[in-house]
MDTraj code that builds the backbone (N, CA, C; nanometers):
import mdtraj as md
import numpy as np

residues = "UNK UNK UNK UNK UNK UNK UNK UNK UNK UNK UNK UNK UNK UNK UNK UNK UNK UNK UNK UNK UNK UNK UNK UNK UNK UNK UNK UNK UNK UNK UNK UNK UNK UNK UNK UNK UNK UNK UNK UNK UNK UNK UNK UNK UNK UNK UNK UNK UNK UNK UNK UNK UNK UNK UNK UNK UNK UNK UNK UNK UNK UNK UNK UNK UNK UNK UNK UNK UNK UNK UNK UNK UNK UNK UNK UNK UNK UNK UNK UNK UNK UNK UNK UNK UNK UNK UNK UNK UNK UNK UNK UNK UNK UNK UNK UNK UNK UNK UNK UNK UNK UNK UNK UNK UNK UNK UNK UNK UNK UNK UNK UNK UNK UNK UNK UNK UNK UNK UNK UNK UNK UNK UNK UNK UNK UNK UNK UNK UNK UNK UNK UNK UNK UNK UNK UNK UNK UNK UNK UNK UNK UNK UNK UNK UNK UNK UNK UNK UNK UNK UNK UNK UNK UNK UNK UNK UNK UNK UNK UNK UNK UNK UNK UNK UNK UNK UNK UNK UNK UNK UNK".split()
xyz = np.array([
    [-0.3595, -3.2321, -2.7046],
    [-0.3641, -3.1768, -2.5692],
    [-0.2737, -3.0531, -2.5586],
    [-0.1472, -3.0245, -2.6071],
    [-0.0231, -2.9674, -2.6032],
    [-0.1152, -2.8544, -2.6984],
    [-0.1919, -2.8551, -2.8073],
    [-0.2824, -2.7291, -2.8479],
    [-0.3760, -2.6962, -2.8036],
    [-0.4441, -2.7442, -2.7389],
    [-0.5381, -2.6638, -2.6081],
    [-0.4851, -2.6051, -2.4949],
    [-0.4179, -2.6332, -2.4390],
    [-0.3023, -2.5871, -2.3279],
    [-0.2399, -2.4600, -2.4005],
    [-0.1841, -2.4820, -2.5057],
    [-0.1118, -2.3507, -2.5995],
    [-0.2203, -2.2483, -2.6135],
    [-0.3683, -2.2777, -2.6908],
    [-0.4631, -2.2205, -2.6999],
    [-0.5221, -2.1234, -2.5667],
    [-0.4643, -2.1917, -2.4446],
    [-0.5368, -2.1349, -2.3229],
    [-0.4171, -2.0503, -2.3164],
    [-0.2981, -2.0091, -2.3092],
    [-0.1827, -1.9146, -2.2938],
    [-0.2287, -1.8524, -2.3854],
    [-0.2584, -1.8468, -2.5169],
    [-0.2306, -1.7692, -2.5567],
    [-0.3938, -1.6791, -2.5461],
    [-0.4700, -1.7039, -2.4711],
    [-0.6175, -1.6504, -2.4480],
    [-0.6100, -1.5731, -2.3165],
    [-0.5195, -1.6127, -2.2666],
    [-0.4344, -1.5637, -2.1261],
    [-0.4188, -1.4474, -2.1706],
    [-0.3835, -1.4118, -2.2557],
    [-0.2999, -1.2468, -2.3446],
    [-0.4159, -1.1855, -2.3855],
    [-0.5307, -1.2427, -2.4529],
    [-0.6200, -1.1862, -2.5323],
    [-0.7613, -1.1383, -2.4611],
    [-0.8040, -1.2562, -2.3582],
    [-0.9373, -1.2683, -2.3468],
    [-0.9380, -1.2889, -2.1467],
    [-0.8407, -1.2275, -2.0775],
    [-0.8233, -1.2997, -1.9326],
    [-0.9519, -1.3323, -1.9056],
    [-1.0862, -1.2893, -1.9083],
    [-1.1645, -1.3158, -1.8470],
    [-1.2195, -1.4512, -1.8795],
    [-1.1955, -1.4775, -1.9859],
    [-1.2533, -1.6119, -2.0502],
    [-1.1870, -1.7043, -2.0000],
    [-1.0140, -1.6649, -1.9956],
    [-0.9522, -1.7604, -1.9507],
    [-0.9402, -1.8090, -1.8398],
    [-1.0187, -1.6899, -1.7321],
    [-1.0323, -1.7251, -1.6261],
    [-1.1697, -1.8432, -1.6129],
    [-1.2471, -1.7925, -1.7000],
    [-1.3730, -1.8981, -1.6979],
    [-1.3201, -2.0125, -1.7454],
    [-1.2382, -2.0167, -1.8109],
    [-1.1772, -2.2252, -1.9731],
    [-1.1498, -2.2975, -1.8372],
    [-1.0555, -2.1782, -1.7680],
    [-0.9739, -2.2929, -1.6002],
    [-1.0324, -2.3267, -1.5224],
    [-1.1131, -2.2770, -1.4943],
    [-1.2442, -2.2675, -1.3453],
    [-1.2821, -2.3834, -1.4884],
    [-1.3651, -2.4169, -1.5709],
    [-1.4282, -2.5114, -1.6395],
    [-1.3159, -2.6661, -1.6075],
    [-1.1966, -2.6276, -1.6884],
    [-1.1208, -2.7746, -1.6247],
    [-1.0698, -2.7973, -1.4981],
    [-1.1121, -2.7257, -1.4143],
    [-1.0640, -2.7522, -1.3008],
    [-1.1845, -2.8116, -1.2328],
    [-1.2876, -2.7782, -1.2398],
    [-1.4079, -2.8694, -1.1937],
    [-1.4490, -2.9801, -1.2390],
    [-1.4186, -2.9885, -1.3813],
    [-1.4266, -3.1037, -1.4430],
    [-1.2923, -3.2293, -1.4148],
    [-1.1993, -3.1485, -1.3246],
    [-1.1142, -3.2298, -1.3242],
    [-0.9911, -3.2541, -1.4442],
    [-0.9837, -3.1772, -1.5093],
    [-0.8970, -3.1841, -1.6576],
    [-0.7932, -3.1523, -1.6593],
    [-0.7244, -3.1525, -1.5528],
    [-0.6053, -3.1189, -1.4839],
    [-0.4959, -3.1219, -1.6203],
    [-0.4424, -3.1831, -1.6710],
    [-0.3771, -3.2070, -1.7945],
    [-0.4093, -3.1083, -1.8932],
    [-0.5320, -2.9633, -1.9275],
    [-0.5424, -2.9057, -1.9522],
    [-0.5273, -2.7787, -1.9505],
    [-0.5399, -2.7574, -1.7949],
    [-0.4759, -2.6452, -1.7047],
    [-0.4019, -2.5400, -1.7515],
    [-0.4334, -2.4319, -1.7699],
    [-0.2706, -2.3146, -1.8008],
    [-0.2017, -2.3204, -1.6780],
    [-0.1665, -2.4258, -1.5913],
    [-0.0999, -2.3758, -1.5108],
    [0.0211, -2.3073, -1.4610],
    [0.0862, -2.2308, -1.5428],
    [0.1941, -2.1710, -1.5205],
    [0.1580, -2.0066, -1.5167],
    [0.0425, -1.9702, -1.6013],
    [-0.0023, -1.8732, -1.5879],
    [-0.0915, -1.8410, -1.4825],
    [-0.1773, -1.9480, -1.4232],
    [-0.2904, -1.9576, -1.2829],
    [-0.2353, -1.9801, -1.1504],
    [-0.0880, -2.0123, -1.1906],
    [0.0148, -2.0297, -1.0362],
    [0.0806, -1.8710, -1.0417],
    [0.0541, -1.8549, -1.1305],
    [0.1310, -1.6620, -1.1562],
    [-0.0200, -1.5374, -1.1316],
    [-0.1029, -1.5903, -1.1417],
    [-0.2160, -1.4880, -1.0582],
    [-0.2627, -1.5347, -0.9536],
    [-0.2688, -1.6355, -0.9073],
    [-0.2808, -1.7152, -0.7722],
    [-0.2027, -1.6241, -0.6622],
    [-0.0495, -1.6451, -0.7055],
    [0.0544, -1.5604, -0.6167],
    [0.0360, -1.4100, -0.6486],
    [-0.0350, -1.3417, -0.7450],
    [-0.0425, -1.1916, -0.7397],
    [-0.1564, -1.1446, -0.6829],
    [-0.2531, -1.2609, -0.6550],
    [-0.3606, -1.2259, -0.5413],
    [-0.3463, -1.2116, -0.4103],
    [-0.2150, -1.2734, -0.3701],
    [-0.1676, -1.2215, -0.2639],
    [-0.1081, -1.0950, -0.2319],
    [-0.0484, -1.1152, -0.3449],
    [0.1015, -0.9807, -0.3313],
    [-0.0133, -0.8601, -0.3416],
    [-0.1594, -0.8341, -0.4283],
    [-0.2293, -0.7080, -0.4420],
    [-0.3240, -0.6649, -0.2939],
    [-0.3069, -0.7974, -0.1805],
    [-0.3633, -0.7581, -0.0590],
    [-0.2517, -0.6885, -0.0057],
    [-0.1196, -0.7633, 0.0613],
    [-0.0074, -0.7571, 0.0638],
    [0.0562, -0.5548, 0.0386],
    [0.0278, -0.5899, -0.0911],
    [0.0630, -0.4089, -0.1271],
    [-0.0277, -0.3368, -0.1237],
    [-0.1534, -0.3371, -0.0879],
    [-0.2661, -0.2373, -0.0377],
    [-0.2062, -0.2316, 0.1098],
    [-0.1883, -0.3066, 0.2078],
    [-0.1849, -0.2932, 0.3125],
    [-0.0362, -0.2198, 0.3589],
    [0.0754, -0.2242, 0.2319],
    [0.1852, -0.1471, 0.2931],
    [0.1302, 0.0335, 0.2216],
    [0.0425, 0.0075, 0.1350],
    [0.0532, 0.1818, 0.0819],
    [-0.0497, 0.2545, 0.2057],
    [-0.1681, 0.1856, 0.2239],
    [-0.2049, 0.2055, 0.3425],
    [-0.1554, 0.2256, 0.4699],
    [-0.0454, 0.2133, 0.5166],
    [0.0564, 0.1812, 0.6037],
    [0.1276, 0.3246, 0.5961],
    [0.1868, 0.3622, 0.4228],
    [0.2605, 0.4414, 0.3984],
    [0.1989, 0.5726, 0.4249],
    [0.0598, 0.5620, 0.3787],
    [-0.0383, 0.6843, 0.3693],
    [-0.0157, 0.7235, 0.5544],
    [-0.0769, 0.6439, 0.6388],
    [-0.0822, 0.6591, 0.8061],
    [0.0265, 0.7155, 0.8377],
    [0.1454, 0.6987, 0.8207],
    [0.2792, 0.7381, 0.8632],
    [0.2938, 0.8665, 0.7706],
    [0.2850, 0.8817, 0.6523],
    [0.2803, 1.0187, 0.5858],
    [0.2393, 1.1339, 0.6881],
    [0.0637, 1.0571, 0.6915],
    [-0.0306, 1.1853, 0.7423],
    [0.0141, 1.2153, 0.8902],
    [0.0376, 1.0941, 0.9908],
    [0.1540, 1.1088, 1.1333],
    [0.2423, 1.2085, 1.1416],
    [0.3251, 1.1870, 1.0022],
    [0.4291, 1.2835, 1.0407],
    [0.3949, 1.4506, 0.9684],
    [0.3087, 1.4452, 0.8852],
    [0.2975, 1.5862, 0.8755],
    [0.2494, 1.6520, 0.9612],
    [0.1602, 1.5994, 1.0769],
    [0.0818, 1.6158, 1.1698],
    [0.1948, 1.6463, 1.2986],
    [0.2246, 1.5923, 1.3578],
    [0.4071, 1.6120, 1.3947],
    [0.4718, 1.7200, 1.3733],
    [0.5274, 1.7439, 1.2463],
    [0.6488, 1.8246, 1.2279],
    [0.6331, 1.9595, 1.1191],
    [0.4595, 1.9327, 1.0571],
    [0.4502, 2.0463, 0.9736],
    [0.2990, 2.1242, 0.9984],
    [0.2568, 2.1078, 1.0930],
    [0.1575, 2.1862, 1.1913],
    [0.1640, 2.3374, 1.1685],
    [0.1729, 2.4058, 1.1175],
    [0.2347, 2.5243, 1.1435],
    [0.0914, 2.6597, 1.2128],
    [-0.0372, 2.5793, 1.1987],
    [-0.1558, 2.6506, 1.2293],
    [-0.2299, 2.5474, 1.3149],
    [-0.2806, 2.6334, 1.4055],
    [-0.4204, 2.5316, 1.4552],
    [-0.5268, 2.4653, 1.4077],
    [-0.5828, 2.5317, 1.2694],
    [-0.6842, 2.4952, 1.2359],
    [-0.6416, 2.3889, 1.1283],
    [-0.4948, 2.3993, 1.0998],
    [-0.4387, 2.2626, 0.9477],
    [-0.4475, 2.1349, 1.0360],
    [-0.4256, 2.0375, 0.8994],
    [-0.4267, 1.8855, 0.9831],
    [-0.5357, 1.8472, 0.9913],
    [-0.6575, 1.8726, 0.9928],
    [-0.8192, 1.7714, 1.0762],
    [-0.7874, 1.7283, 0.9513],
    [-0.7979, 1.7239, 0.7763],
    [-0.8173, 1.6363, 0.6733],
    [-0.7396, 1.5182, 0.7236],
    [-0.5940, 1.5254, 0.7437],
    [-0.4821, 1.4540, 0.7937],
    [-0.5535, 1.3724, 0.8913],
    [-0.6222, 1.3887, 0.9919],
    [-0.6685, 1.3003, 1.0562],
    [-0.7704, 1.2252, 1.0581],
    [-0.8364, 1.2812, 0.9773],
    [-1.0200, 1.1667, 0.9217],
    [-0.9109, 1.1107, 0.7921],
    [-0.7966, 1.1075, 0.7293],
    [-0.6890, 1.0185, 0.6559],
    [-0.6675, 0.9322, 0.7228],
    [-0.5870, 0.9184, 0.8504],
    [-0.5284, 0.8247, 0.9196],
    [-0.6177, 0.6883, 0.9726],
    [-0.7222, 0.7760, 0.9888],
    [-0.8458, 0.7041, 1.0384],
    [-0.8931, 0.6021, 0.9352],
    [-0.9117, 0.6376, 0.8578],
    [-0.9766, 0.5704, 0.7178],
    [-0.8960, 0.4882, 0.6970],
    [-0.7609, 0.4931, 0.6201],
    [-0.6411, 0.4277, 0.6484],
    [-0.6409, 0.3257, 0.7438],
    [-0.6108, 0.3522, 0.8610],
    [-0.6314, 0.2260, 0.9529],
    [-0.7722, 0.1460, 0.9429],
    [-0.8800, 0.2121, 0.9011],
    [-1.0046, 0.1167, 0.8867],
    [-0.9309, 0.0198, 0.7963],
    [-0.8936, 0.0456, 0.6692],
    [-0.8423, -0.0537, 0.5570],
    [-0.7656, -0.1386, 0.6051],
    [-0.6742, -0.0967, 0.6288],
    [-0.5529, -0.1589, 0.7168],
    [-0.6392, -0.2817, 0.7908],
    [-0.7251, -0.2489, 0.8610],
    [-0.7837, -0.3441, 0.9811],
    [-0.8927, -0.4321, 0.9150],
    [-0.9259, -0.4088, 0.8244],
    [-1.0289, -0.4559, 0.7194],
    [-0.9216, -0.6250, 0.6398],
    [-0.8521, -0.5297, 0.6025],
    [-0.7499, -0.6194, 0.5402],
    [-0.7167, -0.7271, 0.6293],
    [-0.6577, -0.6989, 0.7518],
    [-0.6302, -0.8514, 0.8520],
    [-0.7023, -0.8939, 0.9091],
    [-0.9050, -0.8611, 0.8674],
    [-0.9743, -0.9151, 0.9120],
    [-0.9806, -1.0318, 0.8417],
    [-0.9822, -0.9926, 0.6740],
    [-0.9979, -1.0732, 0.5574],
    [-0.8558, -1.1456, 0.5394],
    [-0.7708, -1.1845, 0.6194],
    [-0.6296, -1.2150, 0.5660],
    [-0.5634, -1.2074, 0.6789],
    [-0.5757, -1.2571, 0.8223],
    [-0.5078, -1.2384, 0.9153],
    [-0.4059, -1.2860, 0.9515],
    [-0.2760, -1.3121, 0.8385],
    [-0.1590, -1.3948, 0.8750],
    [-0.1091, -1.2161, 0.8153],
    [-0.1212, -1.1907, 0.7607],
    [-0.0813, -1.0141, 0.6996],
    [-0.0789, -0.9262, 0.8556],
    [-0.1494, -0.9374, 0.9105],
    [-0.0838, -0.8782, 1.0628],
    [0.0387, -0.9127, 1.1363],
    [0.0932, -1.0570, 1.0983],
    [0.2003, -1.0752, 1.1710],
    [0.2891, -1.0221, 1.1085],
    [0.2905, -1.0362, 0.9381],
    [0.3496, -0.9718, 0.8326],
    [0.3871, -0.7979, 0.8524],
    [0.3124, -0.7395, 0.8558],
    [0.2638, -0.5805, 0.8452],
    [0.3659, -0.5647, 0.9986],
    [0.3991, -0.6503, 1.1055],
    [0.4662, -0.6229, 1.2665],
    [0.6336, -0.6177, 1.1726],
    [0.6376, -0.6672, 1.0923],
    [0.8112, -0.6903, 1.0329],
    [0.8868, -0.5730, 1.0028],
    [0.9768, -0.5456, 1.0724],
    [1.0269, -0.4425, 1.0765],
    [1.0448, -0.3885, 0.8960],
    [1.1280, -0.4617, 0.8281],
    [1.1725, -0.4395, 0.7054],
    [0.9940, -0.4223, 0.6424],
    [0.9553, -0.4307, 0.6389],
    [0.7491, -0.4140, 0.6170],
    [0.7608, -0.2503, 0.6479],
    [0.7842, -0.2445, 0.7368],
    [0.7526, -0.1000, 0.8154],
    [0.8362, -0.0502, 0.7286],
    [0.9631, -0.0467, 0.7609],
    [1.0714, 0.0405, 0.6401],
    [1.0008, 0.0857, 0.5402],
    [0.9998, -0.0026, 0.4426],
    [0.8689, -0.0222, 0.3062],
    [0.8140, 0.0707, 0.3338],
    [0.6960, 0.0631, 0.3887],
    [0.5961, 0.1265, 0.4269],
    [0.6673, 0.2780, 0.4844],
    [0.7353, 0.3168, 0.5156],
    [0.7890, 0.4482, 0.5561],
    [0.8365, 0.4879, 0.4478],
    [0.9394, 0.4113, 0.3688],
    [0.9887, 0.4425, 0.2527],
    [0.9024, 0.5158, 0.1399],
    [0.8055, 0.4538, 0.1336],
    [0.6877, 0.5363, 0.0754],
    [0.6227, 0.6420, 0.1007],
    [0.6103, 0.6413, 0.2241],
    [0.5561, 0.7815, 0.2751],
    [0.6371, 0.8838, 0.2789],
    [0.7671, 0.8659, 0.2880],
    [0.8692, 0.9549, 0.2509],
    [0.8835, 1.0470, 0.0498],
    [0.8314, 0.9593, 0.0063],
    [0.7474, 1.0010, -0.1563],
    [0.6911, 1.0530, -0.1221],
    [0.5947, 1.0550, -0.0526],
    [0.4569, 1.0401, -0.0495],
    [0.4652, 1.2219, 0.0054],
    [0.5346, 1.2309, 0.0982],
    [0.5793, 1.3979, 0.1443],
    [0.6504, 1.4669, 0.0902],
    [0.7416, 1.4249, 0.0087],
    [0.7926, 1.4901, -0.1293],
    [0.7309, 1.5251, -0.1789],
    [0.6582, 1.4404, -0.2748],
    [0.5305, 1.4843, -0.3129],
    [0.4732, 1.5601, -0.2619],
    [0.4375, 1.5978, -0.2279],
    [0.3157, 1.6263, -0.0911],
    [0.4020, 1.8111, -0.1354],
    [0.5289, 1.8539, -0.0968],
    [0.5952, 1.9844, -0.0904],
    [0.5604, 2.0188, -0.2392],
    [0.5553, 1.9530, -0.3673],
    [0.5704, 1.9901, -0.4965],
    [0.4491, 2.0557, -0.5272],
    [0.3338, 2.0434, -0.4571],
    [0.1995, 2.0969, -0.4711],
    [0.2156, 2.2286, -0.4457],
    [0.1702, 2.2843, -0.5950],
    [0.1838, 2.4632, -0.5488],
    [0.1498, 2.4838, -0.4477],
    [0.0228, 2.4454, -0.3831],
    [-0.0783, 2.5330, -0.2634],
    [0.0193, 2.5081, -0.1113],
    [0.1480, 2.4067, -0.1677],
    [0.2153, 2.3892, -0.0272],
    [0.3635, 2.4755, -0.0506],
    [0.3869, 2.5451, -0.1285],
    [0.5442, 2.6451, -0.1920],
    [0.5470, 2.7294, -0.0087],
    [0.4954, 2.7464, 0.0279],
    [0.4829, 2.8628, 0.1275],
    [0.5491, 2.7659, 0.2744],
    [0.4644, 2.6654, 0.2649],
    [0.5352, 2.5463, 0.3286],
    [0.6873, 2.5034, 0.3178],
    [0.7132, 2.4711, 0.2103],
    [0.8475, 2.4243, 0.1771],
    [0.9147, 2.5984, 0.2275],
    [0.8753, 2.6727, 0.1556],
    [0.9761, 2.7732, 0.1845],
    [0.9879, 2.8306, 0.3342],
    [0.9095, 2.7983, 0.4234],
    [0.9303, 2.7774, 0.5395],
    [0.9744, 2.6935, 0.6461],
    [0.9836, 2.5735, 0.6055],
    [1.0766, 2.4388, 0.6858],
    [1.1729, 2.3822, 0.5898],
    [1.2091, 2.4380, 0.4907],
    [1.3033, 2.4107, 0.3776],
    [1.3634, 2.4987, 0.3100],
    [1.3571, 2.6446, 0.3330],
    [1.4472, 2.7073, 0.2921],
    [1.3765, 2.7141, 0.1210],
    [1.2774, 2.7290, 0.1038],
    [1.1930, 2.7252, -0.0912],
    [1.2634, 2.6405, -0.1226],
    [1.3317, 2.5097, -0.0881],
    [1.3592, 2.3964, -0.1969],
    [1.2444, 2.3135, -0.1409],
    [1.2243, 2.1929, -0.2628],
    [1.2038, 2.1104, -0.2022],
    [1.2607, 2.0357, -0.1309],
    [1.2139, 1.9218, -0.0368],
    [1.2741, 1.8305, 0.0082],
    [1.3339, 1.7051, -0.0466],
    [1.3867, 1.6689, -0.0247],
    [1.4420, 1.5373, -0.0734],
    [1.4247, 1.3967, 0.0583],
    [1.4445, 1.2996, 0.0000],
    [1.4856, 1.1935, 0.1232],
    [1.5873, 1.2103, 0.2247],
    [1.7048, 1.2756, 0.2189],
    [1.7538, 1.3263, 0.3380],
    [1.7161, 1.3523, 0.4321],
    [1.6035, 1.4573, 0.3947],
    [1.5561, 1.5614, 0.4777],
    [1.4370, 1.4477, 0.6109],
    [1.4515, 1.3691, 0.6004],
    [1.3278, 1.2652, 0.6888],
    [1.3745, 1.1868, 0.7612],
    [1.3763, 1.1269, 0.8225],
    [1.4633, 1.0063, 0.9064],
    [1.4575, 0.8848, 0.8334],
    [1.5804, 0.8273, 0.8198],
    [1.6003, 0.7293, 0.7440],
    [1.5088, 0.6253, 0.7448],
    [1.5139, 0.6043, 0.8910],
    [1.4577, 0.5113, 0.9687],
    [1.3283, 0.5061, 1.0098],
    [1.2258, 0.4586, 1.0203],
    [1.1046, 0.4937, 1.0481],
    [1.1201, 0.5001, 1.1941],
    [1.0499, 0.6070, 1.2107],
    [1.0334, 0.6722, 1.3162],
    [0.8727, 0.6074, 1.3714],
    [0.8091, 0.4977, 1.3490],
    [0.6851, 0.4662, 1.3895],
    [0.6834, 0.2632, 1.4086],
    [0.6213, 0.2954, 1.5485],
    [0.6316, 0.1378, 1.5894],
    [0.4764, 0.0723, 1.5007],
    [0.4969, -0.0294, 1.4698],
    [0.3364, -0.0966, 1.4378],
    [0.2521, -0.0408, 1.5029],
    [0.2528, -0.0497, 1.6168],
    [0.1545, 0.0168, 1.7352],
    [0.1377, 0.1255, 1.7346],
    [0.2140, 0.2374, 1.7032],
    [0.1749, 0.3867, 1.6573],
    [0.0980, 0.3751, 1.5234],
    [0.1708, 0.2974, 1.4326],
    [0.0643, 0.2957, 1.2812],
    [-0.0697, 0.2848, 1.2937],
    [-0.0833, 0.1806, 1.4028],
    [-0.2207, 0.1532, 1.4512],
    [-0.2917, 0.2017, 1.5304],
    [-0.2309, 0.2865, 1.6485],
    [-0.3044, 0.3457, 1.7317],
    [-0.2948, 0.4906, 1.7932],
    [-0.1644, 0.5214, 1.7411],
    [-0.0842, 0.6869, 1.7757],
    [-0.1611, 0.7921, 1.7431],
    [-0.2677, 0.8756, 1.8507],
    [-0.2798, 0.9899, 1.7843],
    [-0.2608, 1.1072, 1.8562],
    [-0.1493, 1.1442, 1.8418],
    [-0.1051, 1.2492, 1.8541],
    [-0.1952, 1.4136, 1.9101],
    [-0.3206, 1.4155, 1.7730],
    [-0.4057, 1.5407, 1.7919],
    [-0.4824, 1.4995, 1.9221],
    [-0.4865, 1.3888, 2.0077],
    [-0.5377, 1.3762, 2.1524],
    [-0.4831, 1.4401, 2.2704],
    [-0.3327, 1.4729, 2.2182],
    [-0.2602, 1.4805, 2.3654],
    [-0.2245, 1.6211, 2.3694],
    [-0.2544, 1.6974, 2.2698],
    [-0.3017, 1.8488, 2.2664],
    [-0.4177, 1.9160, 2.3895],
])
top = md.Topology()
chain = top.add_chain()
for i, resn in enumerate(residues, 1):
    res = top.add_residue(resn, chain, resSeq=i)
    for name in ("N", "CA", "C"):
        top.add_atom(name, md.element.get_by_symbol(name[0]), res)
traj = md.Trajectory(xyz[None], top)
């Protein structure tokens, strides 16, 4: 027994898909004593955590595109991409706690939000390092880039803005 069990770890490494089929086989059959279970309690819990972290980068993306929309406007006609983003974004977002609706009470947690800002704060760093934006930086930054300083520590966005704030309306 102790070499079939070994046999299934180590098919875990080689063959996941199979191994996903050997478990689904003893688990219907009842073969419980066969089980990889130390490895099927370890993707069990990362099927959560991969909804879980779609829904904070999604999160991160909305608050990115928010605040460039906000504070780096510098033309009338910039920004509409930024906003068919936000949009889309929140579709996922809302998709996600259709399929998983205890992740909405989750996604309201302040330290969630942080996260989720924390990233988008990359995410606009990034965002300055793109040649086609140098003209940008060197205009609300002095030609450096930005750093994390440069943003509010703190997220500056309630759940309820992530979800419903749009700004290009009240123009």
């Amino acid at each position: 027994m102790e070499t079939k069990t070994q046999n299934l770890k180590e098919l875990y490494k080689k063959d996941f898909y199979l191994w996903v089929q050997e478990n689904l086989r003893l688990l219907k059959n009842k073969e419980y004593d066969l089980v990889d279970w130390e490895n099927l309690l370890e993707e069990i819990e990362d099927m959560g955590q991969r909804h879980y972290d779609a829904m904070v980068i999604y999160m991160a993306v909305i608050m990115e595109h928010l605040y460039k929309w906000e504070n780096f406007r510098y033309s009338q006609d910039m920004g509409h991409d930024w906003i068919e983003t936000i949009y889309t974004h929140r579709r996922k977002v809302a998709r996600i706690f259709r399929k998983h609706p205890s992740l909405r009470a989750k996604a309201q947690e302040r330290e969630v939000i942080q996260g989720a800002w924390e990233e988008g704060v990359y995410a606009l760093i990034d965002w300055f390092k793109l040649p086609r934006n140098k003209a940008l930086a060197q205009f609300y930054f002095k030609g450096r880039i930005p750093t994390e300083k440069d943003f509010p520590q703190e997220c500056p966005y309630t759940f309820q803005q992530i979800m419903e704030y749009e700004p290009w309306l009240e123009e």
